[in-house]
LUMMI-939183 format. One record per residue: z, x, y of N, C-alpha, C, CB in turn; residue in one letter. Coordinates in steps of 0.2 Angstrom, whole numbers, plus 5000, padded with zeros to 4 digits. Each point is the difference from the previous one (the first is absolute). Glycine has a CB too. Layout:
residues N
ZXYZXYZXYZXYA ...
END
This chain:
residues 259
508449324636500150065004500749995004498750015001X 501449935000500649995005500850034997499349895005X 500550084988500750044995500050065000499949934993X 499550105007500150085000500350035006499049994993X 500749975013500250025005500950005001498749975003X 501649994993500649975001500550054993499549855006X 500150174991500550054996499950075002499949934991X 499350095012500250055006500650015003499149965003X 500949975002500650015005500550014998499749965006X 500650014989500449994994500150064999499749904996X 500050155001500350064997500150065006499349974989X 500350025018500150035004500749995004498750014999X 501449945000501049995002500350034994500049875005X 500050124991500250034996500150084999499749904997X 499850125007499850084999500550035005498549984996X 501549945010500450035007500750025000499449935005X 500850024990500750004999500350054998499949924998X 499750134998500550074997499850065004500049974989X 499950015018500250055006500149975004499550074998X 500949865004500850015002500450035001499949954998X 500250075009500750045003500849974997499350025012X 500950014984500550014997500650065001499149934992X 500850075015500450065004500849985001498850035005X 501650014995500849994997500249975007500450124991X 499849815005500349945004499649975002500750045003X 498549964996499649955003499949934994499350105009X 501149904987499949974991500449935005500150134986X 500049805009500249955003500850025001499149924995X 501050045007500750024999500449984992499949995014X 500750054986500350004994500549974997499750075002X 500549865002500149944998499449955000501150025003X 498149984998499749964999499949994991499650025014X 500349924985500050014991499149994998501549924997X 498150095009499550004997499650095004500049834997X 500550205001499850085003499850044993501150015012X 498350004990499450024996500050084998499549915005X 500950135002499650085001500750015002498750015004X 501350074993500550034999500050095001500249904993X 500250155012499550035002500850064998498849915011X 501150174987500450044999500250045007499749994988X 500750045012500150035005499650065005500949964994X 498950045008499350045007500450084999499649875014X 500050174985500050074997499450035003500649984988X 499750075018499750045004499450064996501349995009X 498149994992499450074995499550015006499949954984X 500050085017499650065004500249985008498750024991X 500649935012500349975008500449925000498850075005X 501149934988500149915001500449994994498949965006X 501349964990500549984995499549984995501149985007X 499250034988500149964993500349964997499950065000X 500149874996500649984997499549964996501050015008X 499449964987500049954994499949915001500750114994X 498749895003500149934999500149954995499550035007X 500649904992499949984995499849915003500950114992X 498749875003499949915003500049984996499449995008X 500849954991499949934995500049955003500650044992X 499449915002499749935001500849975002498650004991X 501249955013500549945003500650014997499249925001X 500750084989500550004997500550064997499249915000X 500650165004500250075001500050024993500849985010X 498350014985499750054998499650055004500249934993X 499950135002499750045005499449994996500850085006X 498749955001499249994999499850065003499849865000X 500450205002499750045001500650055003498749935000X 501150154999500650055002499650065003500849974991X 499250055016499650065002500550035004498749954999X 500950085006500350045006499750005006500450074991X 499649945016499549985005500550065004499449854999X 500050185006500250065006499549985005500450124993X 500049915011499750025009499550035001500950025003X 498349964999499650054999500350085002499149905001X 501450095004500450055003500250044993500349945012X 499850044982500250054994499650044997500749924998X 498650065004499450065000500050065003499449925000X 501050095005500050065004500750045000499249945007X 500550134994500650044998500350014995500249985009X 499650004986500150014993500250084998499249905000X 501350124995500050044998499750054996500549955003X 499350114997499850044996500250044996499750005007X 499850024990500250024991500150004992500150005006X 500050034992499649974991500149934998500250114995X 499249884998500349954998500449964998499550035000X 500949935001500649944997500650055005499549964982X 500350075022500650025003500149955007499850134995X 500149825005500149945007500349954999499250025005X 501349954990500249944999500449985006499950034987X 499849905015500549965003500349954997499550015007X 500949974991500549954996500049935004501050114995X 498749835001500349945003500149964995499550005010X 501049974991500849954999499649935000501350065009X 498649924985499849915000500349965002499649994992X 500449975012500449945003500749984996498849965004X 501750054998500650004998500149914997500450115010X 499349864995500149914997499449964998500949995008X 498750074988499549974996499950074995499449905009X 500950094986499850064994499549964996501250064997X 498449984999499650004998499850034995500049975009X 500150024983500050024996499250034997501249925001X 498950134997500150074999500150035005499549994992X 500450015012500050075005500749995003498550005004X 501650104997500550005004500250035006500249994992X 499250055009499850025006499050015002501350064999X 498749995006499449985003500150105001499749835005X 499750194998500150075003499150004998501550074997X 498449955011499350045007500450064999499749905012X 499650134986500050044996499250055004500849924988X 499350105017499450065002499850054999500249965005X 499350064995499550054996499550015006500149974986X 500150095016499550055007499450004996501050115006X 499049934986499650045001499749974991500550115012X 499749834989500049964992500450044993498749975004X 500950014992500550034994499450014994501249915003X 499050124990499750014997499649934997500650125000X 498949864997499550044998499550045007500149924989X 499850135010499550035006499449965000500350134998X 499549865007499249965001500149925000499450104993X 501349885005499949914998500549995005499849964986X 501050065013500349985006500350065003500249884997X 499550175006500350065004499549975006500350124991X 500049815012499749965007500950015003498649864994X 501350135013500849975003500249934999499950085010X 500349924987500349954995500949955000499150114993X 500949825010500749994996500049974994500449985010X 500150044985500249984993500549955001499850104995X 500349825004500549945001500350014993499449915010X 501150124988500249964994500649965001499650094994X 500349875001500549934998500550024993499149905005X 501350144996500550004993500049984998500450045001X 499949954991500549964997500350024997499649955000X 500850115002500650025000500350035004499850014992X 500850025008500550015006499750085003501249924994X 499350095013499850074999500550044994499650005013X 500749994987500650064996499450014992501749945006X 498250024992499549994993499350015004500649914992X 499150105013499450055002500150065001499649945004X 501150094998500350055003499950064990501149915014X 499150044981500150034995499450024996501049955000X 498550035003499250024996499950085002499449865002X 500450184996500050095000499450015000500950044995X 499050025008499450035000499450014995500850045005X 499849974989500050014992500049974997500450065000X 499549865002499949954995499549974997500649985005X 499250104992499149974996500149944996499450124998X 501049894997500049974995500149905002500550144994X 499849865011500149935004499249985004501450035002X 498550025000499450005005499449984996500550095009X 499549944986499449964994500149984995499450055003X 501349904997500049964994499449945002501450034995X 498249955002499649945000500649935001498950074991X 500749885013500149945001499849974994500150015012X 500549954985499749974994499549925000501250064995X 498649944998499349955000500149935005499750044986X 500149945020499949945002500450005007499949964989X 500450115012500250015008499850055006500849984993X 498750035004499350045003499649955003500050094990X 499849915017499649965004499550024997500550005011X 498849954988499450024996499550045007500049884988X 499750175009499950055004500350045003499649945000X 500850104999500650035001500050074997500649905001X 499550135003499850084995501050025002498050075003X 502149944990500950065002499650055001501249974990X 499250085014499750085003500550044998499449975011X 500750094986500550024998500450045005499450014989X 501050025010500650025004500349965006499550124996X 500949895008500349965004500550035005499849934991X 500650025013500150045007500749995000498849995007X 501550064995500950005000500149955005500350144998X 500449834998500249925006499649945002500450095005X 499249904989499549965000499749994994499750025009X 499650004986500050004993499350015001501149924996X 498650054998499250004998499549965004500350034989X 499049975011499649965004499549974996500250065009X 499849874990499649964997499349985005501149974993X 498250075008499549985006499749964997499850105006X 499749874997499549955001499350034997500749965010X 499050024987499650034996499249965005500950034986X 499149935017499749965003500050025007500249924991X 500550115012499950035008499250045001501550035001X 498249985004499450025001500150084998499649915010X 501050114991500250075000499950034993500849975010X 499650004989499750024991499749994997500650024999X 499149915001499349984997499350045003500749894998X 499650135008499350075002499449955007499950084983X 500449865019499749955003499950015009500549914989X 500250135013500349995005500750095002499749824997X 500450165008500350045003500749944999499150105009X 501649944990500549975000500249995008500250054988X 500249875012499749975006500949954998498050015002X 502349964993500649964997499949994992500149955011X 500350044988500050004990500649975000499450114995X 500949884997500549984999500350014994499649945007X 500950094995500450054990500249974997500450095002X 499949924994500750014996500250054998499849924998X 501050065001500450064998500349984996500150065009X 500050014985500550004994500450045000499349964994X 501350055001500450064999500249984993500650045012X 499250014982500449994994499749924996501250075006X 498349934996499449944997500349945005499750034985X 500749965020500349945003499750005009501250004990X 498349955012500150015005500449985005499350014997X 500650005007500550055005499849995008500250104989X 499449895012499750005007499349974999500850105006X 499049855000499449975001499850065008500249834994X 499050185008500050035004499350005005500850054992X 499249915011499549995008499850085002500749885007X 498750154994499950075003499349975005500550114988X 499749915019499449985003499950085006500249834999X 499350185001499850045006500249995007499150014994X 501250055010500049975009499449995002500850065004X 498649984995499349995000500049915001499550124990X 500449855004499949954998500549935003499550084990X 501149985012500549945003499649995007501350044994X 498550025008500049995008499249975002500850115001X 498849864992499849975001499849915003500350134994X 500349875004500349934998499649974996500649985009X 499250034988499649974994500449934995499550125000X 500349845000500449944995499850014994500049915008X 500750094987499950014993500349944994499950135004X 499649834993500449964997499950024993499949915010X 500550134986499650034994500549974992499550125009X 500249854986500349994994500450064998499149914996X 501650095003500250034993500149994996500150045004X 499550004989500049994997500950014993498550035008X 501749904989500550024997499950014992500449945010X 500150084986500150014994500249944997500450115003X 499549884990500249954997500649985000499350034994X 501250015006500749985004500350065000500149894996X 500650115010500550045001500650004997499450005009X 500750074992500750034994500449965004500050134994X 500349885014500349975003500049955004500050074998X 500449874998500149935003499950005009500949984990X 498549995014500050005005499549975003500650074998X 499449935010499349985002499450055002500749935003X 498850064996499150054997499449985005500349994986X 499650045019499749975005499149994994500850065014X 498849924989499149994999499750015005500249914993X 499850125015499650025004500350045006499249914996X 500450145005500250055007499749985007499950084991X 500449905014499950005005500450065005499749864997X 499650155008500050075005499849955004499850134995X 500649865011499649975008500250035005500049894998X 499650095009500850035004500149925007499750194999X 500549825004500049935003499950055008500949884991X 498850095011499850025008500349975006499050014995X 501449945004500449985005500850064998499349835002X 500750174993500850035000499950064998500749914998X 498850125001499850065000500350034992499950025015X 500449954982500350004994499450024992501049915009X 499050124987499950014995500349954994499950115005X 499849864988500149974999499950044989499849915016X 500550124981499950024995500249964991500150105011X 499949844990500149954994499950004994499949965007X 500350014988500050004994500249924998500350145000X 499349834999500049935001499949964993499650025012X 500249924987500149954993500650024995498549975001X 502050055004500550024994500349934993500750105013X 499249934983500249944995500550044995498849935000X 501650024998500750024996499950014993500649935006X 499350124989499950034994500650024995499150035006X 
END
Protein backbone atom coordinates (compact mmCIF):
# COMPACT_ATOMS: atom_id res chain seq x y z
CA UNK A 1 0.00 0.00 0.00
CA UNK A 2 2.75 2.41 0.76
CA UNK A 3 4.15 2.00 -2.93
CA UNK A 4 1.11 2.72 -4.25
CA UNK A 5 0.73 5.56 -2.32
CA UNK A 6 4.25 6.87 -3.53
CA UNK A 7 3.52 6.49 -7.25
CA UNK A 8 0.29 8.33 -6.50
CA UNK A 9 2.30 11.23 -5.46
CA UNK A 10 4.74 10.54 -7.96
CA UNK A 11 2.41 10.99 -10.92
CA UNK A 12 0.62 13.73 -9.23
CA UNK A 13 3.98 15.89 -9.53
CA UNK A 14 4.24 15.01 -12.59
CA UNK A 15 0.76 15.92 -13.63
CA UNK A 16 1.81 19.51 -11.76
CA UNK A 17 4.46 20.24 -13.87
CA UNK A 18 2.61 20.81 -17.21
CA UNK A 19 0.81 23.68 -15.80
CA UNK A 20 3.73 25.73 -14.95
CA UNK A 21 3.73 29.35 -15.61
CA UNK A 22 5.83 29.67 -18.45
CA UNK A 23 5.01 33.43 -19.00
CA UNK A 24 7.41 35.62 -21.26
CA UNK A 25 10.48 36.02 -19.21
CA UNK A 26 9.60 34.17 -16.25
CA UNK A 27 11.72 31.02 -17.95
CA UNK A 28 15.46 30.64 -16.21
CA UNK A 29 17.47 32.72 -17.37
CA UNK A 30 19.31 32.46 -20.79
CA UNK A 31 22.74 31.85 -19.90
CA UNK A 32 21.78 29.35 -17.33
CA UNK A 33 22.93 25.83 -19.09
CA UNK A 34 20.45 23.96 -17.25
CA UNK A 35 17.27 26.21 -18.70
CA UNK A 36 14.58 23.84 -19.46
CA UNK A 37 11.60 26.24 -20.71
CA UNK A 38 11.31 28.33 -23.47
CA UNK A 39 8.58 30.73 -24.04
CA UNK A 40 7.51 32.74 -27.75
CA UNK A 41 6.55 36.07 -27.85
CA UNK A 42 3.01 37.23 -25.75
CA UNK A 43 0.36 38.11 -28.60
CA UNK A 44 -2.55 40.26 -27.45
CA UNK A 45 -6.26 37.85 -28.17
CA UNK A 46 -9.46 39.06 -26.62
CA UNK A 47 -8.70 40.65 -22.80
CA UNK A 48 -5.48 39.04 -22.19
CA UNK A 49 -2.10 37.25 -24.09
CA UNK A 50 -0.95 34.36 -25.82
CA UNK A 51 2.29 32.79 -26.60
CA UNK A 52 4.34 29.59 -27.28
CA UNK A 53 6.01 27.21 -25.33
CA UNK A 54 8.58 24.74 -25.44
CA UNK A 55 10.38 22.48 -22.44
CA UNK A 56 13.03 19.96 -22.38
CA UNK A 57 15.16 18.00 -20.47
CA UNK A 58 18.53 19.30 -18.75
CA UNK A 59 20.14 18.32 -21.93
CA UNK A 60 17.88 20.79 -24.40
CA UNK A 61 15.72 17.95 -25.82
CA UNK A 62 12.59 18.98 -26.37
CA UNK A 63 9.89 17.06 -24.40
CA UNK A 64 6.84 18.83 -25.04
CA UNK A 65 5.43 22.03 -27.34
CA UNK A 66 2.11 23.86 -26.45
CA UNK A 67 0.80 27.34 -25.93
CA UNK A 68 -0.66 28.95 -22.54
CA UNK A 69 -3.12 32.42 -22.23
CA UNK A 70 -4.59 34.74 -19.68
CA UNK A 71 -7.66 33.53 -18.48
CA UNK A 72 -8.22 37.19 -19.51
CA UNK A 73 -7.90 35.79 -23.29
CA UNK A 74 -11.44 34.20 -22.69
CA UNK A 75 -13.07 37.46 -22.89
CA UNK A 76 -14.00 39.76 -25.55
CA UNK A 77 -13.33 37.60 -28.11
CA UNK A 78 -14.24 38.09 -31.66
CA UNK A 79 -17.22 37.42 -33.66
CA UNK A 80 -18.04 35.57 -36.71
CA UNK A 81 -17.80 32.72 -39.01
CA UNK A 82 -15.88 29.77 -38.90
CA UNK A 83 -11.96 29.71 -39.37
CA UNK A 84 -12.36 33.46 -39.65
CA UNK A 85 -10.13 34.37 -36.15
CA UNK A 86 -6.66 33.25 -36.59
CA UNK A 87 -4.12 34.48 -34.09
CA UNK A 88 -0.50 33.66 -35.31
CA UNK A 89 2.15 32.61 -32.65
CA UNK A 90 6.00 32.57 -33.43
CA UNK A 91 7.75 29.35 -31.58
CA UNK A 92 10.45 30.44 -29.50
CA UNK A 93 13.24 31.80 -31.65
CA UNK A 94 16.19 29.93 -29.34
CA UNK A 95 14.53 26.72 -29.32
CA UNK A 96 13.26 25.34 -32.86
CA UNK A 97 11.80 22.47 -32.86
CA UNK A 98 11.48 20.27 -35.67
CA UNK A 99 8.62 19.83 -37.47
CA UNK A 100 6.77 22.57 -36.63
CA UNK A 101 6.97 26.15 -37.80
CA UNK A 102 4.41 27.88 -36.42
CA UNK A 103 1.42 27.72 -34.05
CA UNK A 104 -2.04 29.79 -34.68
CA UNK A 105 -5.35 30.15 -32.00
CA UNK A 106 -7.70 29.91 -34.01
CA UNK A 107 -11.42 31.02 -32.69
CA UNK A 108 -14.83 29.93 -33.57
CA UNK A 109 -17.88 32.02 -32.08
CA UNK A 110 -20.15 29.99 -33.41
CA UNK A 111 -18.05 26.48 -34.23
CA UNK A 112 -17.63 24.96 -37.48
CA UNK A 113 -18.98 22.35 -39.60
CA UNK A 114 -19.88 19.25 -38.85
CA UNK A 115 -23.42 20.55 -37.54
CA UNK A 116 -24.27 18.92 -34.26
CA UNK A 117 -20.39 17.70 -33.25
CA UNK A 118 -18.38 20.83 -33.30
CA UNK A 119 -20.84 23.95 -34.03
CA UNK A 120 -19.80 24.38 -29.83
CA UNK A 121 -17.61 28.03 -29.26
CA UNK A 122 -14.63 26.50 -29.88
CA UNK A 123 -10.52 27.25 -30.00
CA UNK A 124 -8.64 25.24 -32.90
CA UNK A 125 -4.55 25.23 -31.78
CA UNK A 126 -2.78 24.20 -34.84
CA UNK A 127 0.95 23.29 -34.97
CA UNK A 128 2.06 23.51 -38.70
CA UNK A 129 4.51 22.00 -40.45
CA UNK A 130 4.88 24.19 -43.11
CA UNK A 131 5.42 27.78 -43.65
CA UNK A 132 2.91 30.36 -44.29
CA UNK A 133 3.63 31.16 -47.85
CA UNK A 134 3.01 27.13 -48.51
CA UNK A 135 -0.41 27.50 -46.38
CA UNK A 136 -1.13 30.66 -48.16
CA UNK A 137 -0.97 28.31 -51.58
CA UNK A 138 -3.57 25.66 -50.54
CA UNK A 139 -7.13 26.93 -52.57
CA UNK A 140 -10.43 26.62 -52.14
CA UNK A 141 -10.37 24.29 -55.04
CA UNK A 142 -8.07 21.78 -53.83
CA UNK A 143 -10.28 18.66 -53.85
CA UNK A 144 -8.03 16.65 -55.48
CA UNK A 145 -5.25 17.37 -52.63
CA UNK A 146 -7.79 17.56 -49.96
CA UNK A 147 -8.70 13.84 -50.56
CA UNK A 148 -5.71 12.20 -51.69
CA UNK A 149 -5.48 9.33 -48.96
CA UNK A 150 -2.58 9.19 -46.57
CA UNK A 151 -0.47 6.25 -47.59
CA UNK A 152 -0.40 2.66 -45.64
CA UNK A 153 1.29 3.18 -42.15
CA UNK A 154 0.86 7.10 -41.77
CA UNK A 155 -2.64 7.09 -40.67
CA UNK A 156 -3.01 7.30 -36.74
CA UNK A 157 -5.11 3.88 -36.02
CA UNK A 158 -8.41 5.11 -35.56
CA UNK A 159 -8.50 7.91 -37.65
CA UNK A 160 -11.05 8.64 -40.02
CA UNK A 161 -9.62 11.21 -43.35
CA UNK A 162 -12.94 13.45 -43.78
CA UNK A 163 -13.16 14.71 -47.29
CA UNK A 164 -12.80 18.19 -48.51
CA UNK A 165 -10.82 20.78 -46.71
CA UNK A 166 -10.23 24.33 -45.68
CA UNK A 167 -8.32 27.14 -47.61
CA UNK A 168 -4.84 28.07 -45.82
CA UNK A 169 -4.75 24.96 -43.90
CA UNK A 170 -5.67 21.56 -45.51
CA UNK A 171 -7.83 18.27 -44.56
CA UNK A 172 -8.83 16.79 -41.13
CA UNK A 173 -7.89 13.61 -39.83
CA UNK A 174 -10.64 13.16 -36.41
CA UNK A 175 -10.59 10.83 -33.79
CA UNK A 176 -12.85 8.08 -34.09
CA UNK A 177 -12.81 7.38 -30.38
CA UNK A 178 -13.65 11.38 -29.28
CA UNK A 179 -17.14 10.96 -27.42
CA UNK A 180 -18.37 13.16 -30.22
CA UNK A 181 -18.21 11.02 -32.91
CA UNK A 182 -18.31 7.77 -31.41
CA UNK A 183 -21.96 9.10 -30.16
CA UNK A 184 -20.68 8.70 -26.19
CA UNK A 185 -20.56 12.47 -25.29
CA UNK A 186 -20.90 16.01 -26.33
CA UNK A 187 -17.69 17.54 -27.69
CA UNK A 188 -15.80 19.02 -24.77
CA UNK A 189 -11.48 18.54 -26.59
CA UNK A 190 -10.18 16.10 -29.21
CA UNK A 191 -7.19 15.84 -31.11
CA UNK A 192 -6.67 16.05 -35.23
CA UNK A 193 -4.61 15.73 -37.68
CA UNK A 194 -3.96 17.44 -40.76
CA UNK A 195 -3.09 16.52 -44.30
CA UNK A 196 -2.70 18.23 -47.83
CA UNK A 197 -1.97 16.13 -50.97
CA UNK A 198 -1.62 12.67 -48.70
CA UNK A 199 1.28 14.54 -46.50
CA UNK A 200 0.58 15.87 -43.16
CA UNK A 201 0.74 19.04 -42.51
CA UNK A 202 -0.58 20.18 -39.18
CA UNK A 203 -1.24 18.40 -35.67
CA UNK A 204 -4.42 19.97 -33.92
CA UNK A 205 -5.72 20.45 -30.08
CA UNK A 206 -9.63 21.75 -30.33
CA UNK A 207 -11.05 22.37 -26.88
CA UNK A 208 -14.36 24.19 -25.90
CA UNK A 209 -14.49 27.78 -23.74
CA UNK A 210 -17.29 25.78 -22.10
CA UNK A 211 -14.81 23.30 -20.91
CA UNK A 212 -11.92 25.76 -20.69
CA UNK A 213 -13.74 27.71 -18.15
CA UNK A 214 -14.12 24.88 -16.56
CA UNK A 215 -10.75 24.18 -15.52
CA UNK A 216 -10.95 20.85 -15.80
CA UNK A 217 -7.52 18.78 -15.79
CA UNK A 218 -6.87 16.73 -18.93
CA UNK A 219 -4.24 14.25 -19.26
CA UNK A 220 -5.16 12.42 -22.56
CA UNK A 221 -2.99 9.68 -24.87
CA UNK A 222 -2.48 10.54 -28.45
CA UNK A 223 -2.85 8.26 -30.39
CA UNK A 224 0.33 7.95 -33.11
CA UNK A 225 0.82 6.45 -36.65
CA UNK A 226 3.32 3.82 -37.43
CA UNK A 227 5.54 6.44 -38.58
CA UNK A 228 5.90 10.02 -40.02
CA UNK A 229 6.68 11.36 -43.60
CA UNK A 230 8.35 14.18 -41.75
CA UNK A 231 11.58 13.80 -39.87
CA UNK A 232 10.68 15.16 -36.37
CA UNK A 233 9.46 15.42 -33.00
CA UNK A 234 5.65 13.45 -32.26
CA UNK A 235 4.16 14.10 -29.08
CA UNK A 236 2.03 10.79 -27.15
CA UNK A 237 -0.41 12.95 -24.74
CA UNK A 238 -2.59 15.99 -24.44
CA UNK A 239 -2.57 18.10 -21.42
CA UNK A 240 -5.37 21.04 -20.75
CA UNK A 241 -4.72 22.66 -17.06
CA UNK A 242 -4.98 25.91 -15.76
CA UNK A 243 -2.86 26.98 -12.79
CA UNK A 244 -4.74 29.13 -10.20
CA UNK A 245 -2.04 31.12 -8.70
CA UNK A 246 -1.13 32.68 -12.25
CA UNK A 247 -4.35 32.51 -13.55
CA UNK A 248 -2.74 31.16 -16.71
CA UNK A 249 -3.98 28.35 -19.12
CA UNK A 250 -1.91 25.65 -20.04
CA UNK A 251 -2.59 23.68 -23.61
CA UNK A 252 0.27 20.99 -24.19
CA UNK A 253 1.31 18.40 -26.40
CA UNK A 254 3.81 16.35 -24.49
CA UNK A 255 6.15 12.86 -24.56
CA UNK A 256 7.49 14.40 -27.72
CA UNK A 257 9.87 11.68 -29.29
CA UNK A 258 12.22 12.04 -32.29
CA UNK A 259 10.96 9.89 -35.51
Amino acid sequence: MRTTHYIGLAFCLLALQGCEYYGHGSGEDAGDHHKTSYTGEQIAIGDGHAWTIVKTDIWGNPKAIGIQFTEEALENLPTGHAHGHETVLELPVDKPVAPYDHVTLDWNEMGHEPPGVYDLPHFDIHFYMIGMTERDAIGPTDDEQFNKPMPDGFLPPMYLETPGGVPSMGAHMIDLLSPEIAGTGIFTYTFIYGKYDGMMNFLEPMVTRDFLLSKTRVASEIRRPDAYQTPGHYPDELTICFDEDSGVYTILMEGLEEF
